[in-house]
C-alpha positions as CSV (number, residue, x, y, z in Angstrom):
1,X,4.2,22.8,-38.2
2,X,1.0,22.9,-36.4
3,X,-0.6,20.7,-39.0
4,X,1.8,18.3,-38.8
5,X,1.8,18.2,-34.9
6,X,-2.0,17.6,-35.2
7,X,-1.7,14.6,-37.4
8,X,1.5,12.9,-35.6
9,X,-0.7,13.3,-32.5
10,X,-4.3,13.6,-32.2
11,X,-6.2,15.2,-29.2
12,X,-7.0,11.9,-27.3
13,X,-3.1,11.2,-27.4
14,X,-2.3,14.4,-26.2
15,X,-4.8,14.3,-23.3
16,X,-3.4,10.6,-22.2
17,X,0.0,12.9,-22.0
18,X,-1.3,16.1,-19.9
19,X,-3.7,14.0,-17.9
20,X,-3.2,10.2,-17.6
21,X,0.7,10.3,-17.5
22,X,1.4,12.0,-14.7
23,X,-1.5,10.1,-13.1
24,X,0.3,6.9,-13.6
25,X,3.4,8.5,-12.3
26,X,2.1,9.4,-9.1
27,X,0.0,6.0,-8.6
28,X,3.1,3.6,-9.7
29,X,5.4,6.0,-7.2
30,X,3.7,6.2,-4.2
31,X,3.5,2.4,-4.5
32,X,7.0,1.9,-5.0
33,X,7.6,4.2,-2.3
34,X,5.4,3.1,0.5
35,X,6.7,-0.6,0.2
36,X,10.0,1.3,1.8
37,X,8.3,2.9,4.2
38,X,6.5,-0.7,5.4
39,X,9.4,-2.1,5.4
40,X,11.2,0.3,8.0
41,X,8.0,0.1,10.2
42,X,8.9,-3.9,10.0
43,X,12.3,-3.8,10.5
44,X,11.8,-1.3,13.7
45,X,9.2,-4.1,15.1
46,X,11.7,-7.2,14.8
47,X,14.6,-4.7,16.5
48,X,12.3,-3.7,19.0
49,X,11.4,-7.3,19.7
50,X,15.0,-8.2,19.3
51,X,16.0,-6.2,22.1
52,X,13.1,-6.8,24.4
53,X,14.6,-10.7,24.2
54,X,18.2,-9.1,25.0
55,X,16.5,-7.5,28.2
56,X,14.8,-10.2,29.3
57,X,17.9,-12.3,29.1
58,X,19.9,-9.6,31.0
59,X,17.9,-9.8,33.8
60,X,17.7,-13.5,34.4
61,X,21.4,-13.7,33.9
62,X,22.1,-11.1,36.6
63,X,19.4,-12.9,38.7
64,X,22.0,-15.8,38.4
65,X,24.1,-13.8,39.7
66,X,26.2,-13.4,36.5
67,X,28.1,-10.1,36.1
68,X,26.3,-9.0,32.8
69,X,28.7,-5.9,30.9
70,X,26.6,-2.5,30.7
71,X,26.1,-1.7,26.9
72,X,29.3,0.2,25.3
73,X,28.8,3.3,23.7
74,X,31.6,5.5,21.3
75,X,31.4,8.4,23.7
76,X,32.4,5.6,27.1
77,X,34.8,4.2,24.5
78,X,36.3,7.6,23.2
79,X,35.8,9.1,27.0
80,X,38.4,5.7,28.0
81,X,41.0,6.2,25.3
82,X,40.8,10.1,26.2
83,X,41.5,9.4,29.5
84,X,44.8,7.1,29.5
85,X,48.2,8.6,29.7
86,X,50.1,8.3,26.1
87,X,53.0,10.7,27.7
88,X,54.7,7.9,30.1
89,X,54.6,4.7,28.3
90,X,57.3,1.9,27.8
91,X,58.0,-0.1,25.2
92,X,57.5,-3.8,25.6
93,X,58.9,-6.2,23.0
94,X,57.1,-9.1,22.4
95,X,58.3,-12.6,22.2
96,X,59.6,-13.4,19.1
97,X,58.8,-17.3,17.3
C-alpha cells in the first residue's frame, strides 16, 4: 500500500497538501471574512450620519416651535399597555356599512 500511495502521489504533491493548502485556506478566508467586517464599520458610519441629520432636524423643528414626539421605545410602549385597565372596559359596536 505504501508503494502505491508513493506513486499516486509524489512528495511535492504531498507537501502542496500539508503546507500550501491550508495556506490558501487561511489567505482566501480572512479575505472573505474581512470584507464583512468593512462592511459593518460602513454601515455603522451611514447610521451614525443618518441619525446625526435626524438630530439636527429635531432641533430646528422644535426651534419652530413644532412639538417634535420623543423617540418610542418597547419598554415606554410595553410600560403603556401595562399600565391601562383591561378589568372595566365596555364594548363599543362599530358602525356597520
Amino acid at each position: 500500500m505504501n508503494k502505491l500511495g508513493q506513486k499516486l502521489m509524489p512528495k511535492s504533491n504531498l507537501n502542496f497538501l500539508r503546507v500550501g493548502l491550508p495556506f490558501f485556506a487561511i489567505v482566501i478566508g480572512s479575505a472573505f471574512g474581512l470584507h464583512f467586517f468593512q462592511q459593518v464599520r460602513y454601515d455603522y458610519t451611514k447610521v451614525r450620519k443618518e441619525r446625526d441629520t435626524i438630530a439636527k432636524i429635531h432641533d430646528s423643528l422644535e426651534k419652530a416651535g413644532v412639538k417634535v414626539r420623543k423617540n418610542l421605545t418597547v419598554e415606554d410602549i410595553y410600560q403603556e399597555v401595562a399600565e391601562t385597565d383591561t378589568d372595566n372596559w365596555e364594548n363599543i359596536q362599530a358602525a356597520k356599512g
